[in-house]
N, C-alpha and C positions, 0 to 999 in steps of 0.2 A: 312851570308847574307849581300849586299850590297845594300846602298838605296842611291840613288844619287839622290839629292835634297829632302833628307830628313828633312829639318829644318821648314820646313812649316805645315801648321796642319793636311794635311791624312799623310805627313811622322813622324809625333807627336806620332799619335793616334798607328801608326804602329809600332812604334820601342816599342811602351807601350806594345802593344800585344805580339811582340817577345821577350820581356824581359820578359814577363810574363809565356813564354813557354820556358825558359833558352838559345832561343837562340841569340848567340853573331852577334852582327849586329854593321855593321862600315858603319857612316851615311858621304858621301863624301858630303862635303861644300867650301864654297872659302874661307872662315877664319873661322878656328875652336878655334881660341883663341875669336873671337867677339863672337864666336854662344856659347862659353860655359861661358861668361860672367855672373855675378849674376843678371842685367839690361841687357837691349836691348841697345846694344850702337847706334845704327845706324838702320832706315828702310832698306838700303842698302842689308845688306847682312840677311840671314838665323838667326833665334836664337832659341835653346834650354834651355841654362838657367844651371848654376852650379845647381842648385836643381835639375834639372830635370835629370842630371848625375847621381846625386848621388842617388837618387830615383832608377834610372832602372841601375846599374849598367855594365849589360850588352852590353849597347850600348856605341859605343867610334865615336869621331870623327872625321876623318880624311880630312886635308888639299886637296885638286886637284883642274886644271884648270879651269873644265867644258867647257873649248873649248874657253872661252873668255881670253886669254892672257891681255889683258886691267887691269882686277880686280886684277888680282897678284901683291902682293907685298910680295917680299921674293922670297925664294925656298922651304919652308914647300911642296910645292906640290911636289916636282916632288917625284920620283919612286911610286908612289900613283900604278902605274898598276901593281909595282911587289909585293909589299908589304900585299897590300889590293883585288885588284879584282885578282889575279892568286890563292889566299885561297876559292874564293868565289864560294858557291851552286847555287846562287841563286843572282841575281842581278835585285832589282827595278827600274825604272826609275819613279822620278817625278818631274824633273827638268821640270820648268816654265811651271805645272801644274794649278792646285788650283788656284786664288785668291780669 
């Protein structure tokens, strides 16, 4: 399962439920080294939180553009399409849902 813009809290609440049901869920984000932070570094981008990793171990996070080349820094994103959504059942969308 794929949840794009899963770092905010219905993509929270969700990857908690699918970890809860063993399934592997890869949450795409613009920096997944911020969003797995032990602190919130920045409002800026998405955050889950090392605890929260390690909690639902089933969910991982993966680097991608989300269509704003602006926020990229690096190359962590790119093959994000073949790596991650070409394995996937099931793909969420909740990019700049929620606030």
């Amino acid at each position: 399962i794929v949840i794009a813009g899963g770092t905010g809290k219905v993509g929270n609440l969700l990857g908690s439920m699918l970890d809860e049901k063993n399934h592997k869920t890869s949450v795409l984000c613009r920096n997944a080294f911020l969003a797995s932070a032990p602190a919130r570094v920045s409002g800026d981008f998405g955050w889950l939180g090392e605890g929260y990793l390690r909690k639902h171990p089933s969910v991982q996070l993966r680097d991608w553009d989300g269509g704003d080349m602006l926020d990229i820094v690096g190359c962590d994103f790119l093959g994000w399409q073949d790596d991650t959504l070409k394995k996937a059942d099931v793909v969420v969308n909740l990019v700049g849902g929620y606030t």
